[in-house]
C-alpha positions, 0 to 999 in steps of 0.5 A: 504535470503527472498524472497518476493512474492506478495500473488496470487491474480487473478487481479494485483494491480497497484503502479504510483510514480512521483517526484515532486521537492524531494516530492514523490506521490504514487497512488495505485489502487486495486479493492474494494472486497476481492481475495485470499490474499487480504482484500474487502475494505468496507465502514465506515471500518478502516483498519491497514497498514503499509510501507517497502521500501527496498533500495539495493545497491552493497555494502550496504542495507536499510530497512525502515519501515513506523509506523502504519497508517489506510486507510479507505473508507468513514471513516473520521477518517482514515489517509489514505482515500480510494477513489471508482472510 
């Protein structure tokens, strides 16, 4: 059995998810510089990530994993652009 364990970082990260008629939207909000356990998010910087979604039941388990996407700040090249508020 794994346990899994957000990495200590000082300031939490915020995950929002809405159901929009079968289409989920998940905003995730972080602070742009760098902790113990957490990259800065520079930018013009491309940077490799990836999702894991683990859906349990009582008698059965799923484990689903994204392929390979690249989130970048101020870098249009990036699937995933990262947006400074």
């Amino acid at each position: 059995m794994r346990i899994a364990r957000a990495p200590p970082c000082s300031a939490p990260d915020l995950a929002v998810g809405k159901n929009d008629d079968g289409t989920w939207t998940v905003t995730f909000t972080r602070p742009l510089a760098g902790d113990t356990g957490r990259h800065a998010l520079a930018p013009g910087k491309t940077y490799n990530f990836g999702f894991a979604i683990h859906d349990d039941h009582h008698d059965w388990r799923f484990h689903h994993v994204s392929l390979g996407y690249t989130l970048g700040l101020d870098d249009a090249k990036a699937a995933v652009k990262a947006v400074k508020q």
